[in-house]
C-alpha positions in Angstrom: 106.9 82.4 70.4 106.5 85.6 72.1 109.6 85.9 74.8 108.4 89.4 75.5 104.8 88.7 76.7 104.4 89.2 80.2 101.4 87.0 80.0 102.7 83.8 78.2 105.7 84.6 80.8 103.9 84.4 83.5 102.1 81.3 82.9 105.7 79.7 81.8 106.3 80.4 84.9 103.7 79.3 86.9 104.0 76.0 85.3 107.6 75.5 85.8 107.5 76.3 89.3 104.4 73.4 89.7 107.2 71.2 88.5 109.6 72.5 91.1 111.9 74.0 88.6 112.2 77.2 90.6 115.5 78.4 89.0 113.8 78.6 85.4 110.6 79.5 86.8 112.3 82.4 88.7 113.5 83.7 85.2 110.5 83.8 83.8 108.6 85.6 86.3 111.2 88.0 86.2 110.9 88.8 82.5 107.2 89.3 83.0 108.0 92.2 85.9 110.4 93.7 83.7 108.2 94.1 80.8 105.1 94.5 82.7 106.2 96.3 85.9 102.9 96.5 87.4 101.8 92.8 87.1 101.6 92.2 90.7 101.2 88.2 90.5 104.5 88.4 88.5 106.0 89.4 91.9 104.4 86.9 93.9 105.0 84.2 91.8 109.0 85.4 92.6 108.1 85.6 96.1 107.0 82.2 96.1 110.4 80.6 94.2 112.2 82.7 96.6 110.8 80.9 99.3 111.3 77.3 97.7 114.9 78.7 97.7 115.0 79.5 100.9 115.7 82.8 100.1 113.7 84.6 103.0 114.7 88.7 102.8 114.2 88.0 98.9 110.8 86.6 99.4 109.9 89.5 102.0 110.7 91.9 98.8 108.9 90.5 96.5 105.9 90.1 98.4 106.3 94.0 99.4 106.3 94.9 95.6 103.2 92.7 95.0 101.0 94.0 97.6 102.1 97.6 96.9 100.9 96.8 93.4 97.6 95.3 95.0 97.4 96.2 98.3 93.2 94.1 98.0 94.8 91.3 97.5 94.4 89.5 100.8 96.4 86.5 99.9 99.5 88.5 99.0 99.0 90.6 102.0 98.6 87.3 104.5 101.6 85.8 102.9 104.4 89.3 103.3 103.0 89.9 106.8 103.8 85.9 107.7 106.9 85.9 106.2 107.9 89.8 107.9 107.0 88.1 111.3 109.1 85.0 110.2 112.1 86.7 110.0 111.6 88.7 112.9 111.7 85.8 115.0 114.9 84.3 113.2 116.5 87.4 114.0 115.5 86.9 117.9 113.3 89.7 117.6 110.6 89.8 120.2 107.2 88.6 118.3 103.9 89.8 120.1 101.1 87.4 120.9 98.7 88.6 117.9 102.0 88.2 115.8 102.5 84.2 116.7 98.4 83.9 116.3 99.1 85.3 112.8 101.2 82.6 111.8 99.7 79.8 114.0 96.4 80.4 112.5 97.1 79.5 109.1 96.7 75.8 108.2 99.1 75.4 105.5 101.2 72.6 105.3 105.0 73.1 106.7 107.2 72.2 104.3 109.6 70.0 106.3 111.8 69.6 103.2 113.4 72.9 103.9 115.4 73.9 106.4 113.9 77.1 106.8 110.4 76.6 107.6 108.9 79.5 105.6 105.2 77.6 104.4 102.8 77.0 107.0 102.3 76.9 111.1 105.7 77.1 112.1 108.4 79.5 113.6 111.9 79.5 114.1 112.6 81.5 117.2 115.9 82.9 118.6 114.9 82.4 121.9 117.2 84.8 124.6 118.7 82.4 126.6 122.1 83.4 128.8 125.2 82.0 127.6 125.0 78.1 127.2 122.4 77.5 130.3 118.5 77.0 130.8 117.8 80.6 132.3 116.4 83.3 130.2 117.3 86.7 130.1 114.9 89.6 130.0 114.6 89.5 126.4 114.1 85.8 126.5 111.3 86.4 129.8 109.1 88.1 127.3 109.3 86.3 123.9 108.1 83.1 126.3 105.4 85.4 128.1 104.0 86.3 124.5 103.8 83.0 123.5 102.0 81.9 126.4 99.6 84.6 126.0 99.0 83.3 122.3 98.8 79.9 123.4 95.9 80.8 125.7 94.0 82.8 123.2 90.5 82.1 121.9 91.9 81.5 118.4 94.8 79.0 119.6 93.0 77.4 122.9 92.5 73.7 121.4 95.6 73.8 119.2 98.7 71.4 120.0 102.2 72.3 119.6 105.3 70.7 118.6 108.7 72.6 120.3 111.7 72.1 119.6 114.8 73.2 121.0 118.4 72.9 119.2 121.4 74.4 120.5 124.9 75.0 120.3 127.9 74.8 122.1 131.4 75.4 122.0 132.4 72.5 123.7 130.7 69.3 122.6 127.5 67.8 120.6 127.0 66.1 123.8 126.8 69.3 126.0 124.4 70.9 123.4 122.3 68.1 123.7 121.9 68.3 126.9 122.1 72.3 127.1 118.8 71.6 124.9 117.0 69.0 126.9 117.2 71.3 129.9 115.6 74.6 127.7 112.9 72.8 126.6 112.1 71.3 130.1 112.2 74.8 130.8 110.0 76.0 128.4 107.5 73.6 129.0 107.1 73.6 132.5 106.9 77.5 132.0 103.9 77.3 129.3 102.6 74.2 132.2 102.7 76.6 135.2 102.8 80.3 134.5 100.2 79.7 131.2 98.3 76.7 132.6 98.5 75.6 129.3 97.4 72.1 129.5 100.5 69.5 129.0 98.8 67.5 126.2 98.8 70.5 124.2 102.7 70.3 124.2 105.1 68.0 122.6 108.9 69.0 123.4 112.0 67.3 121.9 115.8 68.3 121.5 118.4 67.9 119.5 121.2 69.5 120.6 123.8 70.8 117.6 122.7 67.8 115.1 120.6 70.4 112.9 122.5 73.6 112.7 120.6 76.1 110.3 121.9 78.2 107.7 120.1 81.2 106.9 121.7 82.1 103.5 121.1 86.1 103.1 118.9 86.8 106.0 120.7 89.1 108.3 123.8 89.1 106.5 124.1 85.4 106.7 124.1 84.2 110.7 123.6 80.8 111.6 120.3 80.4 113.9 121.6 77.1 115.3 120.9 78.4 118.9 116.8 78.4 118.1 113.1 77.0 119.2 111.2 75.7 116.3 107.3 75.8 117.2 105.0 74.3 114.9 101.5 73.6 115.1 100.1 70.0 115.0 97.9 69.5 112.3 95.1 67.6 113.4 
């Protein structure tokens, strides 16, 4: 009845998007922000479809709108620094320690229905390996140290992991299977004996070139297939 209130648009919506209709609910959030620029929760409501898209540098701008909009809005806040750290690690960006407590912290479900793992505990990591082997460069050296350091942190110390390494390879799914099995016995005797993280605390698994990821927009569309997925065990 009143297609230009931001309001009723809002809450159309909101509603939509509990029903998982992102596409309209997208729409609809967007009318609000055009007619009401400065409704902040408009923005994050397009933040979150963006992110049921899987649309991550989308999501990131959303978010950035919202909290400039209302910067004492801690939930909008927690969600766009998450997400910035996210992608930083997709792009094989080196994430600091605080950075992987950040996401680690947050007990939110991961949505394992996507294949970017944008909601909850989890990070998918470019991790710096050389070539198609086990050793990692310098790069590589000190994404794992930071992690280790995180690991061992007060706010992380009784927390379990899940890693998982996939891989790929120009020459066969069977050499990026086993390309990833050696990584992540690399990984986790490094977090074992450099971190004296204690083993129980790790679960490792590999799976070679059997789940390449897409990444849609996100750095001009590059496929993150050569990646370490760490996600928190929910206990």
């Amino acid at each position: 009845q009143c297609p230009d209130d931001p309001i009723i648009n809002y809450k159309y919506g909101l509603s939509l998007e509990r029903f998982k209709k992102y596409e309209k609910a997208l729409g609809h959030y967007q009318k609000a922000a055009s007619v009401e620029p400065k409704m902040a929760k408009a923005y994050a409501g397009m933040g979150d479809v963006y992110i049921y898209l899987g649309l991550l540098d989308d999501a990131v701008e959303a978010y950035q709108h919202a909290v400039n909009l209302r910067p004492d809005n801690d939930r909008h806040r927690n969600r766009l620094e998450r997400l910035v750290i996210k992608r930083k690690a997709l792009l094989g960006k080196a994430v600091t320690a605080g950075e992987f407590i950040k996401v680690m912290s947050h007990r939110g479900k991961i949505s394992n229905n996507m294949s970017l793992l944008l909601i909850g505990p989890a990070l998918q990591y470019q991790i710096a390996f050389s070539g198609d082997t086990d050793s990692l460069e310098p790069l590589g050296q000190r994404q794992i140290e930071a992690i280790g350091q995180a690991m061992r942190n007060d706010a992380l110390k009784d927390i379990r992991f899940e890693v998982s390494v996939h891989a790929d390879s120009e020459l066969s799914s069977k050499a990026a299977l086993e390309i990833s099995r050696k990584r992540a016995m690399v990984l986790q005797e490094k977090f074992i004996a450099d971190f004296q993280i204690d083993p129980k605390r790790i679960e490792v698994s590999w799976y070679g070139d059997a789940h390449p990821l897409g990444t849609g927009n996100v750095a001009d569309g590059f496929v993150a297939n050569q990646r370490v997925e760490f996600k928190r065990i929910i206990e």
